[in-house]
PAGU-641757 format. One record per atom (N, C-alpha, C): x, y, z; atom name. Coordinates in steps of 0.02 Angstrom, whole numbers, plus 50000, padded with zeros to 5 digits. Atoms other than C-alpha are relative to their C-alpha. Last residue first. Layout:
// residues N
+-------+-------+-------+------+
|     u |     v |     w | site |
+-------+-------+-------+------+
|     X |     Y |     Z |   CA |
...
+-------+-------+-------+------+
***
This chain:
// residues 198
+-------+-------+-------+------+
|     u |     v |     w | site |
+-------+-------+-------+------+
| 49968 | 50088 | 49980 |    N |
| 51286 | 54393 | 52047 |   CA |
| 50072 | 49995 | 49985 |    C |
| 50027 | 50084 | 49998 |    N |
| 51260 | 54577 | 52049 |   CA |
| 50025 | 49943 | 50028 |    C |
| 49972 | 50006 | 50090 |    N |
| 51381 | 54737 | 52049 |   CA |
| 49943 | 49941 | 49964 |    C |
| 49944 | 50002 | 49999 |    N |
| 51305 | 54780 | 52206 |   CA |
| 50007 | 50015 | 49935 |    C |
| 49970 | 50057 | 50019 |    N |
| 51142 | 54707 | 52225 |   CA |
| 50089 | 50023 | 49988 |    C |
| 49913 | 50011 | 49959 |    N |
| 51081 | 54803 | 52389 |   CA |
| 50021 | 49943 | 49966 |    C |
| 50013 | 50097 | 49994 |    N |
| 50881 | 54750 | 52325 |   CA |
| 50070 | 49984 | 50019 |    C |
| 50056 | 50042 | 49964 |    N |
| 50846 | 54947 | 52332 |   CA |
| 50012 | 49932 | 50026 |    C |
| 49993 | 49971 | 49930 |    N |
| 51004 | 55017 | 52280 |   CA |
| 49960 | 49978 | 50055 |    C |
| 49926 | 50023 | 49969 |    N |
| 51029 | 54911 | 52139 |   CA |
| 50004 | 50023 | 50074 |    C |
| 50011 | 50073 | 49992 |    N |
| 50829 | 54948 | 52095 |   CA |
| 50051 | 49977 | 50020 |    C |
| 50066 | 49987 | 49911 |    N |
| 50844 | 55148 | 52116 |   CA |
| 50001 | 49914 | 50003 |    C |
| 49951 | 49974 | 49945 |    N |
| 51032 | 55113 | 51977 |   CA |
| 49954 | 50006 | 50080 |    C |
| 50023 | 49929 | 49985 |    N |
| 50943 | 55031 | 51851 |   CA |
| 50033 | 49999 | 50067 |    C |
| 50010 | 49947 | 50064 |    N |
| 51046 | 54909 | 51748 |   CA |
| 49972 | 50077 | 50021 |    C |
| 49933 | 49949 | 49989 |    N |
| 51084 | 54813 | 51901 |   CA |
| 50000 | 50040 | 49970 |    C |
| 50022 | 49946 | 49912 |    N |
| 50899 | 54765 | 51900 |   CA |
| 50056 | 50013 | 49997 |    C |
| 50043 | 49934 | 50030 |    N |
| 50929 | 54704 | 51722 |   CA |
| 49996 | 50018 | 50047 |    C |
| 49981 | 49946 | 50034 |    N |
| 51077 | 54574 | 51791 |   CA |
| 49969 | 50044 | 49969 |    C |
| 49973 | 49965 | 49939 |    N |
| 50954 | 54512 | 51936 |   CA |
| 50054 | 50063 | 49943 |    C |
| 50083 | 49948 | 49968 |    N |
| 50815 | 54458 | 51802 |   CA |
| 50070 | 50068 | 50043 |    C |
| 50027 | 49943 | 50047 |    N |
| 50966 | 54373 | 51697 |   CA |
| 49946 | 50064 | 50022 |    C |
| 49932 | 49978 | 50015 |    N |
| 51054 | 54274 | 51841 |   CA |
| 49977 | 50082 | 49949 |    C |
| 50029 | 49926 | 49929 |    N |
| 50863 | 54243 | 51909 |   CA |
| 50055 | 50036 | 49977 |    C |
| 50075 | 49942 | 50006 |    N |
| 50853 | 54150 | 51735 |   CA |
| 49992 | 50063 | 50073 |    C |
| 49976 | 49945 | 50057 |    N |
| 51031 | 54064 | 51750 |   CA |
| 49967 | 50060 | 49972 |    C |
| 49941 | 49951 | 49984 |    N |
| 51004 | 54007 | 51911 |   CA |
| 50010 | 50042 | 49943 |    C |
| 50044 | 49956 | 49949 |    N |
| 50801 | 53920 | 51888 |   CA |
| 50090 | 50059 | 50017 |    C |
| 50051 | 49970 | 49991 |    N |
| 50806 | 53837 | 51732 |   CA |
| 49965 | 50063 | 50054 |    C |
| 49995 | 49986 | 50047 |    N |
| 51002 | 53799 | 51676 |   CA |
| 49911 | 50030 | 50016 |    C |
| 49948 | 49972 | 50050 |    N |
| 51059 | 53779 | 51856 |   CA |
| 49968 | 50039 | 49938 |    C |
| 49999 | 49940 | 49960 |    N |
| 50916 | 53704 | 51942 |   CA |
| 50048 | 50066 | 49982 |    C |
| 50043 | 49934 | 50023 |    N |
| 50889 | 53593 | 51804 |   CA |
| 50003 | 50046 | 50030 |    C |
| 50003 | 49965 | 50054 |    N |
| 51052 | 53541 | 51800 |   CA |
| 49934 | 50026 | 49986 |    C |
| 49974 | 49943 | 49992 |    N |
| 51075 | 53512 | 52001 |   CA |
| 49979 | 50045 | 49905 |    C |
| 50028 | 49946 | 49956 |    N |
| 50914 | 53415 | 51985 |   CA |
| 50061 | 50063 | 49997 |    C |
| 50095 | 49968 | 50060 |    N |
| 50952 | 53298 | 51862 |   CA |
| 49988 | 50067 | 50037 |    C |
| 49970 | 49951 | 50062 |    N |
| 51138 | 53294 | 51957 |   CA |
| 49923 | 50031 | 49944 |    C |
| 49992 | 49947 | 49974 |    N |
| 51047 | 53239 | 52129 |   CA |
| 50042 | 50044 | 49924 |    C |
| 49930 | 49994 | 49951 |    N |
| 50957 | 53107 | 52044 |   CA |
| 50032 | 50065 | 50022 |    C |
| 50010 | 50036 | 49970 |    N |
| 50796 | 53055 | 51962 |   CA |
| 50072 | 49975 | 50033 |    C |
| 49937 | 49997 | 49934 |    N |
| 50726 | 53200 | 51899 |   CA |
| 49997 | 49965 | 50029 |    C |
| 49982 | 49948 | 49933 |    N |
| 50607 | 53163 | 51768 |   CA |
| 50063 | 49999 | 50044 |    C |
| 50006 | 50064 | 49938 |    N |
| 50617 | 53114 | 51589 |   CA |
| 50009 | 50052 | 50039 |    C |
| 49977 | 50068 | 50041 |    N |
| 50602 | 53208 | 51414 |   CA |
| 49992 | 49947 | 50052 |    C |
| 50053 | 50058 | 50000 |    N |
| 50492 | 53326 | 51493 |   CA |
| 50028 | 49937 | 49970 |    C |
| 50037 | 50036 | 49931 |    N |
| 50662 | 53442 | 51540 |   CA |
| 49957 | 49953 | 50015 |    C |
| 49930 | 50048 | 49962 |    N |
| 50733 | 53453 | 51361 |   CA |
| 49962 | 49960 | 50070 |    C |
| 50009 | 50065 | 50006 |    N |
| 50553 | 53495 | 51302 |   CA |
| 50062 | 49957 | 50012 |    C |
| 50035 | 50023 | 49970 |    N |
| 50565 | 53664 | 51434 |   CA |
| 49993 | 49899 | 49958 |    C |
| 49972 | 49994 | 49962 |    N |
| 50735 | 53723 | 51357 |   CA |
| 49947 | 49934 | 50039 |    C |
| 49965 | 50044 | 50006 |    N |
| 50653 | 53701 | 51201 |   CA |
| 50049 | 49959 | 50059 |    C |
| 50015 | 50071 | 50021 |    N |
| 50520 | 53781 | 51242 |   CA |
| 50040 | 49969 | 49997 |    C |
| 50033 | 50032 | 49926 |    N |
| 50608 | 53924 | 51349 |   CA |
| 49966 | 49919 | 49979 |    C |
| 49926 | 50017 | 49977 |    N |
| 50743 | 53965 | 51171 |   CA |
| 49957 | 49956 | 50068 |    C |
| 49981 | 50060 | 50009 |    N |
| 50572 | 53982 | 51088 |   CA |
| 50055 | 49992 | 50021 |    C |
| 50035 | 50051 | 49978 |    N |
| 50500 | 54105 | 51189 |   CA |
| 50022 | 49930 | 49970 |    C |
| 50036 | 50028 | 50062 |    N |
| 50656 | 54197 | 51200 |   CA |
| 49938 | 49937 | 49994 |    C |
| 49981 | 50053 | 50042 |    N |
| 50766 | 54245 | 51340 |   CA |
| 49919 | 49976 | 49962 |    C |
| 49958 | 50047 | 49955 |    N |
| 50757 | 54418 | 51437 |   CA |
| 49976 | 49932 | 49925 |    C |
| 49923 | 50023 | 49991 |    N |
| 50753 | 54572 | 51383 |   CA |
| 49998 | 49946 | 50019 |    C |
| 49955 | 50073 | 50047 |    N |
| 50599 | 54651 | 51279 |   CA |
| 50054 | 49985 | 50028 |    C |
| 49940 | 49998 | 50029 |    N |
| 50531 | 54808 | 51376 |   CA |
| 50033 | 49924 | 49992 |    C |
| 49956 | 50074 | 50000 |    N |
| 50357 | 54824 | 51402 |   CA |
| 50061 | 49989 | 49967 |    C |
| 49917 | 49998 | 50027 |    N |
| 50337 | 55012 | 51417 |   CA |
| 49997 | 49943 | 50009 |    C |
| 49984 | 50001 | 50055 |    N |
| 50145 | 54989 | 51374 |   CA |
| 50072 | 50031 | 50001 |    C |
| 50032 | 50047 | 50048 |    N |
| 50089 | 54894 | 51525 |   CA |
| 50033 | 50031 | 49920 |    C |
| 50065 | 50016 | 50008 |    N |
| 50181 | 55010 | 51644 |   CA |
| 49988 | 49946 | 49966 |    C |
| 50012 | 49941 | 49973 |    N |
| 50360 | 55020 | 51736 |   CA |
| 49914 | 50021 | 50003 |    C |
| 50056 | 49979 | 50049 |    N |
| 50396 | 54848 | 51672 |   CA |
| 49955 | 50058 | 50043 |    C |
| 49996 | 50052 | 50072 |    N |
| 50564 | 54787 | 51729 |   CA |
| 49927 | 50023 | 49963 |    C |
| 49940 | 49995 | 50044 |    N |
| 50572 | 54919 | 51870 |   CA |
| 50006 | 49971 | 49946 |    C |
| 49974 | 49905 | 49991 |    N |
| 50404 | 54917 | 51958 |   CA |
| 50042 | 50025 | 49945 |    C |
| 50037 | 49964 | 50058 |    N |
| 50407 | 54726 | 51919 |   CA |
| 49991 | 50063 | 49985 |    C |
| 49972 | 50032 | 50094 |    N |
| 50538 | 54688 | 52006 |   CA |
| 49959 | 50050 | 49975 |    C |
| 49962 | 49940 | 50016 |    N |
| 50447 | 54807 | 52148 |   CA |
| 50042 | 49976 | 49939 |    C |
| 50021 | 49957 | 50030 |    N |
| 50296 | 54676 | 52139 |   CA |
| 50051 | 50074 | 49989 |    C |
| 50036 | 50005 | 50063 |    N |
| 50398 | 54536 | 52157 |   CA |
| 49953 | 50061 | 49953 |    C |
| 49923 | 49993 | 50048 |    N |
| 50497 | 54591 | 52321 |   CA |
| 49982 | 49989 | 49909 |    C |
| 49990 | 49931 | 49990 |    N |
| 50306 | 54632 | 52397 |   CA |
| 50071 | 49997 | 49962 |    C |
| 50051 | 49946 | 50038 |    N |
| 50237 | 54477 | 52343 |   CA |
| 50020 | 50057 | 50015 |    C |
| 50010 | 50018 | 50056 |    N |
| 50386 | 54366 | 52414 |   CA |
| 49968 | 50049 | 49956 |    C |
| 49922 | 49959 | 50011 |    N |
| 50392 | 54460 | 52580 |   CA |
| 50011 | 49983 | 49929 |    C |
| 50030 | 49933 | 50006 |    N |
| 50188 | 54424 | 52601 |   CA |
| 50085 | 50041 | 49961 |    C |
| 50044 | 49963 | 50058 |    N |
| 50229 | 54246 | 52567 |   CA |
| 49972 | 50085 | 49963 |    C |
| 49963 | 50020 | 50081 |    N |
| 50384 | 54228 | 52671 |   CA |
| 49940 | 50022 | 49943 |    C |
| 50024 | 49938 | 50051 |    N |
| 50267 | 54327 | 52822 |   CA |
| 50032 | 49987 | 49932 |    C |
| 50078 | 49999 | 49995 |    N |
| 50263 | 54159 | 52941 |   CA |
| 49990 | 50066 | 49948 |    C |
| 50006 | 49918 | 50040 |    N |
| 50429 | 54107 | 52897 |   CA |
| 49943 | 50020 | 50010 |    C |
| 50058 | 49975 | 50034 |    N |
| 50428 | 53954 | 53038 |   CA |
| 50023 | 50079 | 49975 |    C |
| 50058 | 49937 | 49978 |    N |
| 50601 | 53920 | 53091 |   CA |
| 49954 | 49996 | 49956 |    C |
| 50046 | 50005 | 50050 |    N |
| 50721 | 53767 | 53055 |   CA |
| 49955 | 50052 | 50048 |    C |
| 50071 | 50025 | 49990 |    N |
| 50861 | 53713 | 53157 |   CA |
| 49981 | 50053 | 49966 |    C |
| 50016 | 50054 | 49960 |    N |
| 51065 | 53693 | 53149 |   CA |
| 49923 | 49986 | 50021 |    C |
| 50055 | 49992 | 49946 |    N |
| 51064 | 53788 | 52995 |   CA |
| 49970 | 49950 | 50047 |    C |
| 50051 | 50036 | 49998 |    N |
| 51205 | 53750 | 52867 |   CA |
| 49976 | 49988 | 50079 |    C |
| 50038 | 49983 | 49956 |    N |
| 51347 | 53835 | 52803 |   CA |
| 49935 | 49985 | 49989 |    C |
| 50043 | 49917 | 50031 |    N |
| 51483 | 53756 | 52705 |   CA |
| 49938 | 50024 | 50066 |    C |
| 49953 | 49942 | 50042 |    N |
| 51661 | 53672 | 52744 |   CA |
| 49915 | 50029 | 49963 |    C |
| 49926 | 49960 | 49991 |    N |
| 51571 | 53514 | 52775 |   CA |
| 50005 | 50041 | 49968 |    C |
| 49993 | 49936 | 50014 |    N |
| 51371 | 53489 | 52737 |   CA |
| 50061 | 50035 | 50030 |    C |
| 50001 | 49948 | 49944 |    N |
| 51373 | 53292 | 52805 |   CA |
| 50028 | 50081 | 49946 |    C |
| 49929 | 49975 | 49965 |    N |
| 51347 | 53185 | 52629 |   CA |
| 50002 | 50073 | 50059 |    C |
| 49980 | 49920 | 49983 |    N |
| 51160 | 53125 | 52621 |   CA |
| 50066 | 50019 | 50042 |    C |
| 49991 | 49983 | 49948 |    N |
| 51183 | 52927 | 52602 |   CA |
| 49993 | 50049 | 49985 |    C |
| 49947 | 49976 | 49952 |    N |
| 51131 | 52840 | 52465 |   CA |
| 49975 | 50040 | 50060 |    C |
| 50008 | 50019 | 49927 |    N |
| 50981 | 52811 | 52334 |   CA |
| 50083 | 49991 | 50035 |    C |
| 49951 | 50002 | 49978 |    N |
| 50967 | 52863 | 52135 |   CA |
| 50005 | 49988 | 50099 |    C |
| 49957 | 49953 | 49985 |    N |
| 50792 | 52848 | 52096 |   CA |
| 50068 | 49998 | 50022 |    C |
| 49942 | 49986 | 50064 |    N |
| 50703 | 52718 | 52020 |   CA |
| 50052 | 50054 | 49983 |    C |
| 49974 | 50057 | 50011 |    N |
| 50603 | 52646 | 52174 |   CA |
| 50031 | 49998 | 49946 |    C |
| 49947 | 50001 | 49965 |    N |
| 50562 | 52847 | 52221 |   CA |
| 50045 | 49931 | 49982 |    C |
| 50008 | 50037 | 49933 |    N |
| 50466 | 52865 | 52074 |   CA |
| 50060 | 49970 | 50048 |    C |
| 49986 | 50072 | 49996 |    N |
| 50566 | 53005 | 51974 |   CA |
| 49955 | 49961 | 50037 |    C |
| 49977 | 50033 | 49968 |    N |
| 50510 | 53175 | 51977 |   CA |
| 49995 | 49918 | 49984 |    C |
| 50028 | 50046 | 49945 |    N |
| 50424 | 53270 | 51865 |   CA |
| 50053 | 49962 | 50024 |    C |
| 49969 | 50024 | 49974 |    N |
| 50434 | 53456 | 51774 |   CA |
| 49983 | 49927 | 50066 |    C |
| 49988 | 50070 | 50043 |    N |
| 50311 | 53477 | 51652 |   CA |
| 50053 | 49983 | 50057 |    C |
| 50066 | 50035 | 50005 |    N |
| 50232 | 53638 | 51762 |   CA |
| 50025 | 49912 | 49962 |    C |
| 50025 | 50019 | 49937 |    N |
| 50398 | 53722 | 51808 |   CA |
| 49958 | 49927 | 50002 |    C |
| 49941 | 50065 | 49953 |    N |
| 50493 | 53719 | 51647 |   CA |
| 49984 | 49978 | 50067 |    C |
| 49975 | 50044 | 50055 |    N |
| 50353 | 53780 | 51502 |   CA |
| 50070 | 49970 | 50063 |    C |
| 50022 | 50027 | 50024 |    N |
| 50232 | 53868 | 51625 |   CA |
| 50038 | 49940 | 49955 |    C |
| 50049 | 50038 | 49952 |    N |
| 50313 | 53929 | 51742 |   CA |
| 49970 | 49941 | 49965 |    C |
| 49954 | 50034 | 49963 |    N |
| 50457 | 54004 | 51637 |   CA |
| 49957 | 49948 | 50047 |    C |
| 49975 | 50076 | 50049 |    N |
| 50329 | 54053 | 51495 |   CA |
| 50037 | 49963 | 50042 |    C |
| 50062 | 50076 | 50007 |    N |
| 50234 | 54130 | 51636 |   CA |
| 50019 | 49973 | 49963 |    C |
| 50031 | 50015 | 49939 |    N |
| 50384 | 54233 | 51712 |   CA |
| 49941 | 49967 | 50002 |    C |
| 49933 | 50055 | 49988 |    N |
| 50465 | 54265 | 51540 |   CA |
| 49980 | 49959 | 50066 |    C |
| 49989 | 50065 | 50036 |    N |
| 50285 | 54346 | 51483 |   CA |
| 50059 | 49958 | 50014 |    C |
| 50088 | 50019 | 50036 |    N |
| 50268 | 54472 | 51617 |   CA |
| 50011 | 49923 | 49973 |    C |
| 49982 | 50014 | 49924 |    N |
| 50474 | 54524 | 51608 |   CA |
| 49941 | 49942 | 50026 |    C |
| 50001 | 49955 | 49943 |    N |
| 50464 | 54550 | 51439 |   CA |
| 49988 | 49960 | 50061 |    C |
| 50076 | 49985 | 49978 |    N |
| 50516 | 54420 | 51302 |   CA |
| 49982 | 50049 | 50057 |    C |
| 49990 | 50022 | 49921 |    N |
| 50657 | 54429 | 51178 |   CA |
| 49915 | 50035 | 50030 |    C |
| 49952 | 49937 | 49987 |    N |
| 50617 | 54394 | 51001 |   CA |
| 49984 | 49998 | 50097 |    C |
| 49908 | 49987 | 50013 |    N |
| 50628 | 54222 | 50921 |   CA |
| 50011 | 50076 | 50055 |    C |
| 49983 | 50043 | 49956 |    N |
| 50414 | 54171 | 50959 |   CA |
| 50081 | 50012 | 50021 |    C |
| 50040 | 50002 | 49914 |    N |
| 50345 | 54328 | 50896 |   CA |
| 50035 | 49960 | 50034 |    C |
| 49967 | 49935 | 49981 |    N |
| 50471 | 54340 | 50740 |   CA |
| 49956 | 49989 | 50067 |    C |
| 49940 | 49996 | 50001 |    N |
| 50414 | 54159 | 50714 |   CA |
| 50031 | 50058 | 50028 |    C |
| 50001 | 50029 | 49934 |    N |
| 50209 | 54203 | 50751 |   CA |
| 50102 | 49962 | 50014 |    C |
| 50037 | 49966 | 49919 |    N |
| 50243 | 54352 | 50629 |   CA |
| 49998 | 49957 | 50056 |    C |
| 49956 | 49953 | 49954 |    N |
| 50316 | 54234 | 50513 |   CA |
| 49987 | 50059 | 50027 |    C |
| 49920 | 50030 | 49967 |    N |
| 50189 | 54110 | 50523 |   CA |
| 50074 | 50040 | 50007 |    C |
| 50006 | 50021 | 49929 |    N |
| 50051 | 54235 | 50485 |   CA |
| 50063 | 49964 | 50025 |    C |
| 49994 | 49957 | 49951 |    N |
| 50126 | 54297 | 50346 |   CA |
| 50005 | 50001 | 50082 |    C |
| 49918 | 49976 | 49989 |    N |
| 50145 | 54167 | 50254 |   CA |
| 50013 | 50035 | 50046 |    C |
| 49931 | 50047 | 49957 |    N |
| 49974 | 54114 | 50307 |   CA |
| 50063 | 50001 | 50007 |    C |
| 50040 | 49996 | 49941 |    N |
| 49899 | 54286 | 50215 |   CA |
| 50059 | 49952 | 50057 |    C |
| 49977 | 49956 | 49973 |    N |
| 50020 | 54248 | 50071 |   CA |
| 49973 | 50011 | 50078 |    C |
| 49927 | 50030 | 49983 |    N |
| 49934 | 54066 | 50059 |   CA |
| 50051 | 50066 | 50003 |    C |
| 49992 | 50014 | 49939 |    N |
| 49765 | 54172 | 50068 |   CA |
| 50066 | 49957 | 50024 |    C |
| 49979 | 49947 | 49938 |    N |
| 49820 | 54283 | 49960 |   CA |
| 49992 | 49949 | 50049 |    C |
| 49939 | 49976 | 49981 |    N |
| 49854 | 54144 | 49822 |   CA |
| 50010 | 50037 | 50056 |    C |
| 49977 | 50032 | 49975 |    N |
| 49696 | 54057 | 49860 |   CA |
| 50086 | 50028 | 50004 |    C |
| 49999 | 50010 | 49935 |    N |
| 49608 | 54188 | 49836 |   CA |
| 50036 | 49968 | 50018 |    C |
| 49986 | 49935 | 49950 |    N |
| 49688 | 54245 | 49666 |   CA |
| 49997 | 50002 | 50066 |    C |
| 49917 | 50011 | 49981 |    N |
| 49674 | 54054 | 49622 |   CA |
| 50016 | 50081 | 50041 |    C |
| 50000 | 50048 | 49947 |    N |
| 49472 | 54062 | 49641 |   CA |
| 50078 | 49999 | 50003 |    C |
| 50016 | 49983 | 49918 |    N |
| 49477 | 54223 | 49575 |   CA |
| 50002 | 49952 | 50035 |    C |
| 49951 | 49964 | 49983 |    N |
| 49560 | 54157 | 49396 |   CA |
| 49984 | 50047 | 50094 |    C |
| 49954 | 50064 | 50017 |    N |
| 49453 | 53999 | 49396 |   CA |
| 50033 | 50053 | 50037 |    C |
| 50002 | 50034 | 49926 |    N |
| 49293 | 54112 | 49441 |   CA |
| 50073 | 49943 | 49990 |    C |
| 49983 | 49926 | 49947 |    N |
| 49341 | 54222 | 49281 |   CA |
| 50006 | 49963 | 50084 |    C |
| 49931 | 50011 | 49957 |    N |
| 49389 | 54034 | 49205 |   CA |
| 50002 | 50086 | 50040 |    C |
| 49993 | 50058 | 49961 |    N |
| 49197 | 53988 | 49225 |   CA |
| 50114 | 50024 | 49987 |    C |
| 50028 | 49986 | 49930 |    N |
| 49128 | 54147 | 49167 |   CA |
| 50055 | 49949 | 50041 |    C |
| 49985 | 49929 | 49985 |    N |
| 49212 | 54162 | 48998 |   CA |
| 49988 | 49994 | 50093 |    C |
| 49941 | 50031 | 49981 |    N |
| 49184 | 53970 | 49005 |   CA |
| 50038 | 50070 | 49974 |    C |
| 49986 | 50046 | 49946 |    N |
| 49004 | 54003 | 49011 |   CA |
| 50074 | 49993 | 50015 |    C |
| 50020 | 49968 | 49947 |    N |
| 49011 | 54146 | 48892 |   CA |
| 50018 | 49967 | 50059 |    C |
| 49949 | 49939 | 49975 |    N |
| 49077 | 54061 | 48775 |   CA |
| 49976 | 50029 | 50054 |    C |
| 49968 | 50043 | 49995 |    N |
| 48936 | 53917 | 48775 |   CA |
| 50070 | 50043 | 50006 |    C |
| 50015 | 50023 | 49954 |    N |
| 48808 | 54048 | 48766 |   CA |
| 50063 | 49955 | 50034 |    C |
| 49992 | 49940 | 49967 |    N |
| 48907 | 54129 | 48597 |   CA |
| 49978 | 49973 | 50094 |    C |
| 49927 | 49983 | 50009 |    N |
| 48928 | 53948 | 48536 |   CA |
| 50002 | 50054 | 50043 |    C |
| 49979 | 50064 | 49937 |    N |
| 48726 | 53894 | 48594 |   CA |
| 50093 | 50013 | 50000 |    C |
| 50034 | 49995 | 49932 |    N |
| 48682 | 54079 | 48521 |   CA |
| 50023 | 49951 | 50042 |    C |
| 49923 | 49954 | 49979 |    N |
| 48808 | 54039 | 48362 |   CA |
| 49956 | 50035 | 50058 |    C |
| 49935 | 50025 | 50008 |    N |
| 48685 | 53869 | 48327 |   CA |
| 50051 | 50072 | 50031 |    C |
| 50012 | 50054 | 49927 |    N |
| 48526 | 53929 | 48383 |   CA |
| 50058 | 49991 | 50007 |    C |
| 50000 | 49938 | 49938 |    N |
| 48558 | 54083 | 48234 |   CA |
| 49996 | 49939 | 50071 |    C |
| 49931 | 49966 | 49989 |    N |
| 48608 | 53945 | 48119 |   CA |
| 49993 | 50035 | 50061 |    C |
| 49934 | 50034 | 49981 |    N |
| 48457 | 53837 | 48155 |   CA |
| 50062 | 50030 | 50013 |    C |
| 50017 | 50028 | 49925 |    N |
| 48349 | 53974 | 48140 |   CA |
| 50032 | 49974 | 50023 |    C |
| 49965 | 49987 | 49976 |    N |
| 48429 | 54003 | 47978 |   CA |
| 49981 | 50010 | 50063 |    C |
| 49926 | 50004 | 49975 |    N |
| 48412 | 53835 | 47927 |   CA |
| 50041 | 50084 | 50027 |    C |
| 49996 | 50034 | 49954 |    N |
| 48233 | 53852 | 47962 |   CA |
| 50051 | 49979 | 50020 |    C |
| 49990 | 49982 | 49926 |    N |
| 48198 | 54014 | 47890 |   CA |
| 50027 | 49922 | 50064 |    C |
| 50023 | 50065 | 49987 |    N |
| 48269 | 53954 | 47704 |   CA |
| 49991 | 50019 | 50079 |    C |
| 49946 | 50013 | 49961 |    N |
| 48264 | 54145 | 47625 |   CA |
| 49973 | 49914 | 50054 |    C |
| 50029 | 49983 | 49924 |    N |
| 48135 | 54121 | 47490 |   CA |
| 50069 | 49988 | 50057 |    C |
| 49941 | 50011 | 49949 |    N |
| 48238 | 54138 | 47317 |   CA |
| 49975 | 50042 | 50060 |    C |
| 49995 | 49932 | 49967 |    N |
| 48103 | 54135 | 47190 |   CA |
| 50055 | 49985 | 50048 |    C |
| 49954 | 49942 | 50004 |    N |
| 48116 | 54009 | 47059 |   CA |
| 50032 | 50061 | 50060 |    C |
| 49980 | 50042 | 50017 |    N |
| 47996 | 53862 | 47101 |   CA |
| 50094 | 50057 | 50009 |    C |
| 49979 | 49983 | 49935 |    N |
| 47877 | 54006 | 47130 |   CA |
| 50062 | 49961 | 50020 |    C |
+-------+-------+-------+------+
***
């Protein structure tokens, strides 16, 4: 029996364990770079995804804003940060007499200013945004108003030139722009008797 040629079952048990733990062991790292290659796939879209996003909120922030939105970014980003000096670090003098201009020897109660306000505000609006979905894009940029607005929080107004320049660059140059689109329509020029404008 010495002779016979019994197949050896134990080495090929072994073998077969052996290219099962290889084939098993492929597999795994079949598996493990499929989740390699999806885990980068996600991560690639989702860093497209964010690309995206940021320029969308760029193109959002660069393009001009409607009437609506210029009127709460303006409130919000140059009104609301805006502060005043304490008076003991303020510029101090005399108030120069109002020669050569015109100036109201006394002071009246407006008792309807508020109601006259809300009624000149809501015909703007009439004209600058007719409905909710003609919003028409003209006036200055949400990021041109931030920046405008972190000039202003830098410090407060604490003289009559702080004041003329914000009044100037936050509050003249912005009605400058509201008043030149109302010239644009001809029932709103006629209405608010602007003429040519400012």
């Amino acid at each position: 029996m010495s002779g016979s040629s019994f197949p050896d079952y134990k080495a090929l048990f072994l073998k077969a364990e052996e290219e099962r733990k290889q084939a098993e062991g492929e597999r795994k790292r079949a598996e493990e770079r499929e989740k390699q290659a999806e885990e980068r796939e996600r991560q690639e879209a989702e860093l497209r995804r964010q690309a995206e996003e940021r320029e969308r909120q760029q193109r959002e922030r660069n393009r001009p804003t409607t009437f609506p939105e210029f009127i709460r970014f303006c409130h919000d980003l140059l009104w609301r940060p805006l502060r005043a000096q304490t008076p003991s670090r303020s510029t101090t003098g005399k108030i120069p007499a109002p020669l050569g201009k015109h100036c109201p020897l006394r002071l009246r109660p407006w008792t309807d200013c508020e109601d006259k306000q809300r009624e000149i505000y809501e015909s703007v609006c009439r004209y600058l945004q007719p409905t909710e979905g003609d919003a028409r894009e003209l006036f200055t940029s949400l990021v041109a108003l931030q920046d405008h607005g972190r000039r202003f929080a830098r410090r407060p107004i604490s003289s009559e030139q702080d004041l003329e320049t914000y009044e100037r660059l936050a509050v003249e140059d912005h009605v400058h722009d509201i008043v030149a689109e109302l010239c644009k329509i001809p029932e709103a020029r006629e209405e608010f008797r602007l003429g040519n404008g400012i």
